[in-house]
C-alpha positions in Angstrom: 7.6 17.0 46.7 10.8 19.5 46.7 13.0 19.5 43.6 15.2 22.1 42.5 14.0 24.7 40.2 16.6 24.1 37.5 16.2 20.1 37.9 12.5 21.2 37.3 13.3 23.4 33.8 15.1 19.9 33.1 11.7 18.3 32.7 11.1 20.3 29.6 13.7 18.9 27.4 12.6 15.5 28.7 9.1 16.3 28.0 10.1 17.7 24.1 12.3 14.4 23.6 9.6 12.4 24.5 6.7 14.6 22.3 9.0 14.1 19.3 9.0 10.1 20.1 5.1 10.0 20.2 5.6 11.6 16.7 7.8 9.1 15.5 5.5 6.3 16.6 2.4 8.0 15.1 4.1 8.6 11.8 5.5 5.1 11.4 1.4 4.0 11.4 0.6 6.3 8.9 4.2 6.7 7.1 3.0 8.0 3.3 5.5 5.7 1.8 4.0 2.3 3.0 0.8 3.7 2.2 2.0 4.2 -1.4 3.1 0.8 -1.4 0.1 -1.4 -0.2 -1.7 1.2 -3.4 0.8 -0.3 -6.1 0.6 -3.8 -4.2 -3.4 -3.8 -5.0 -2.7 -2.1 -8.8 0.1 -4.9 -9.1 -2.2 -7.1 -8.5 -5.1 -6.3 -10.9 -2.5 -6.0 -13.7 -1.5 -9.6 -12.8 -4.6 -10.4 -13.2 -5.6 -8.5 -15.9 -2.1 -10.3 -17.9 -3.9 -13.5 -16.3 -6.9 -13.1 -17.8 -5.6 -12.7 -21.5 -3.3 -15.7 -21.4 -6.3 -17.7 -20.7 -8.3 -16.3 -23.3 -5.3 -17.2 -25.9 -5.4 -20.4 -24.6 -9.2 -20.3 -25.4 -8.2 -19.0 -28.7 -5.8 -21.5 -29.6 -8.1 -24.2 -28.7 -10.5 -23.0 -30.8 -8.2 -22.4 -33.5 -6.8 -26.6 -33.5 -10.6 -27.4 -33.3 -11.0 -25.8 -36.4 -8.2 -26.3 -38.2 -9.1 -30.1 -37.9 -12.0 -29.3 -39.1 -10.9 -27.6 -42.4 -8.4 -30.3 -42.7 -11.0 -33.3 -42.2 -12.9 -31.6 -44.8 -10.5 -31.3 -47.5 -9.1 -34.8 -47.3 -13.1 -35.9 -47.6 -13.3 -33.5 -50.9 -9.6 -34.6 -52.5 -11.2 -38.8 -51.6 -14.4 -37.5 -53.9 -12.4 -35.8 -56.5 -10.1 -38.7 -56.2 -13.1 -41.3 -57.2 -14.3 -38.8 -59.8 -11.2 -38.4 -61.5 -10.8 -42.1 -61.9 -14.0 -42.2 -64.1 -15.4 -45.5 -62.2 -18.5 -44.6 -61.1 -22.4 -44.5 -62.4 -24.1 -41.6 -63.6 -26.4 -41.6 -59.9 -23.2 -41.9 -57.9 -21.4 -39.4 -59.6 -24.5 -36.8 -58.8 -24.0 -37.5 -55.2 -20.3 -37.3 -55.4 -20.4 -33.9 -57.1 -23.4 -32.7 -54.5 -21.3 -34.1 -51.7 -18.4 -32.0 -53.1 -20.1 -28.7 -53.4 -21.7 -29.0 -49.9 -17.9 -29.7 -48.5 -16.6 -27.0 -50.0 -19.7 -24.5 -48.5 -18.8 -26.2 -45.3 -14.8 -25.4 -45.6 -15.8 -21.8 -46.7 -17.3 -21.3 -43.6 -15.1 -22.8 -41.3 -11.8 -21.2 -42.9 -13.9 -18.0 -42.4 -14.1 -19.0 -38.4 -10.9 -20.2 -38.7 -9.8 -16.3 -40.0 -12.1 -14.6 -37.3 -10.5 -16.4 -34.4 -6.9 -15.6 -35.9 -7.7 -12.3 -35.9 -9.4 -12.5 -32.6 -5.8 -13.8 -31.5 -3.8 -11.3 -32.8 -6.2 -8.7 -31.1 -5.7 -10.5 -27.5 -1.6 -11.1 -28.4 -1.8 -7.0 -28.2 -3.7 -7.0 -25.4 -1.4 -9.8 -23.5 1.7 -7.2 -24.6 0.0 -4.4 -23.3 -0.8 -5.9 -19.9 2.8 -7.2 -19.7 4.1 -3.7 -20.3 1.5 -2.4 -17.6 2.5 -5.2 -15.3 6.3 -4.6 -15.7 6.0 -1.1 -15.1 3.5 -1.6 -12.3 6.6 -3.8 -10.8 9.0 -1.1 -11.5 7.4 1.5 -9.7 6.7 -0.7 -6.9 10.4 -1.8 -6.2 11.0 2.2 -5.8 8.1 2.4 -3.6 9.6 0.2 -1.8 13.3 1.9 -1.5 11.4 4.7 -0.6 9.5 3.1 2.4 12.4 1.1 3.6 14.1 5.1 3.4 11.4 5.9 5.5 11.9 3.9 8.1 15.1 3.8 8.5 15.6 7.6 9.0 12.5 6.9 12.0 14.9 4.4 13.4 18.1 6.8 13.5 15.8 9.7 14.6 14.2 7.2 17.6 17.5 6.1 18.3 18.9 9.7 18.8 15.7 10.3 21.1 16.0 7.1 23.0 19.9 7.9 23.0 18.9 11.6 24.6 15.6 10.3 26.9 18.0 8.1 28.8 21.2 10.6 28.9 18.2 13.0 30.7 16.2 11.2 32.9 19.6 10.5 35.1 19.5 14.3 36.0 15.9 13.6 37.8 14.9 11.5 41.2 13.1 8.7 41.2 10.1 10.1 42.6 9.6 12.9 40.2 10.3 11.0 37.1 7.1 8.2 38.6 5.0 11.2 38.8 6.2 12.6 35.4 6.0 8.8 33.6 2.7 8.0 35.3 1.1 11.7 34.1 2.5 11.3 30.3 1.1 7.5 30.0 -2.8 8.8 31.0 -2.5 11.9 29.6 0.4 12.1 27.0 2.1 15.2 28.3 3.8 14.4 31.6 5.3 17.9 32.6 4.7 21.3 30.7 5.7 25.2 31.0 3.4 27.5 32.5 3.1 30.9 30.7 0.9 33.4 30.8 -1.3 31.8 33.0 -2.1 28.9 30.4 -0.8 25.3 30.7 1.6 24.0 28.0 0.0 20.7 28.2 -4.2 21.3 27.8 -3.6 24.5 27.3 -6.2 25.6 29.4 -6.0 28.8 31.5 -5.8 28.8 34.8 -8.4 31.1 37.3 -6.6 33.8 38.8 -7.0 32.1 42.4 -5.1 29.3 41.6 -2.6 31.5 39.5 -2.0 33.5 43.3 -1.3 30.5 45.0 1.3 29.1 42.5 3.1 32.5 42.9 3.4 32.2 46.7 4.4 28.4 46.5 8.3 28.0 47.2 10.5 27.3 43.6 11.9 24.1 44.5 8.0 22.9 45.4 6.7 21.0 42.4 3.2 22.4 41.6 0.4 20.1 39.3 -1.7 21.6 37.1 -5.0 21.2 38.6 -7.2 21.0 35.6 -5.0 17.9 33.8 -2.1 17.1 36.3 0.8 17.6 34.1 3.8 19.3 36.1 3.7 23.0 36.0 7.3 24.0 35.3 7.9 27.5 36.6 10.7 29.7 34.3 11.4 33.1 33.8 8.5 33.3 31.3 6.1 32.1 33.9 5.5 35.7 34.6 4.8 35.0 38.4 
């Protein structure tokens, strides 16, 4: 295939346009931004569910607090009934024991649940604190990921003006090319990623291996405008000035 050497220097700026638009696409996979958001997605997460898990153990809490309050309350209506029928003077000397024996026994019994009653308040208050300070962590854990966010979408937005400004450039260039060499050149870059590359001293831009000095001869002796392969990965070997043929 002939094509003229400067249509041939052409495929250079192709080739750079289209390197910088295999970086784009590998940088929006592994763009630091979104990974920074899926990371305060998860911590998000186990803060909600830290928050979570303290509302339900106040609800717990403030189950167990009714229970007992009940309790306590159940127990002081039986001890103002017994002080009621003790009070009134009406009853026999073996009914008054009992009534005074059921009396101190009721008020062991309310002893010991107001002191439940006290450690589960106190138990509250303690998980109140706790419910505050997962809020906070949640809120701020929301905060930061909204920013995270703004950041991303940043991100990806500048990828999309720079892959519009290569796009914009890739098609402005490949009109300068004919048909035949810009299949050869497409076909090389989709198997091998590098379509066309400079040759300089004696090294291929595109594996970047160096070439023997038989085949180095015969590239020298080949016409300009004759498009020479590389033969060790099959990129086109542009030939400039800094070929040093």
């Amino acid at each position: 295939m002939n094509v003229e050497s400067p249509i041939q220097a052409k495929l250079l700026d192709l080739a750079d346009v289209d390197a910088e638009l295999t970086r784009i696409q590998h940088r929006r996979k592994v763009l630091p931004e979104e990974q920074e958001v899926r990371r305060l997605e998860a911590e998000r997460s186990e803060r909600k569910d830290a928050a979570v898990k303290v509302e339900i153990q106040i609800d717990d809490l403030d189950r167990d607090i009714r229970k007992l309050e009940g309790e306590v309350d159940s127990v002081r209506k039986r001890e103002e009934r017994d002080r009621g029928v003790l009070d009134a003077g009406k009853v026999g000397a073996k009914q008054l024991s009992e009534l005074q024996h059921e009396l101190g026994t009721l008020q062991r019994r309310r002893g010991v649940l107001e002191d439940e009653l006290l450690e589960v308040m106190e138990r509250r208050e303690a998980a109140v604190a706790d419910h505050q300070h997962a809020g906070a962590n949640l809120s701020r854990a929301e905060e930061d990921l909204v920013l995270a966010r703004g950041r991303w979408e940043q991100a990806v937005a500048d990828l999309d003006v720079a892959e519009g400004r290569c796009t914009g450039d890739r098609e402005r260039l490949i009109g300068q090319f004919p048909a035949e060499l810009l299949a050869v050149y497409d076909k090389q870059r989709a198997a091998h990623g590098v379509g066309a590359a400079l040759l300089q001293a004696r090294r291929c831009g595109a594996c970047r291996i160096e070439l023997d000095r038989g085949e180095i001869a015969r590239i020298a002796k080949t016409e300009p405008q004759v498009v020479v392969r590389c033969p060790e990965c099959g990129a086109v070997l542009v030939r400039t000035e800094r070929s040093g043929l």
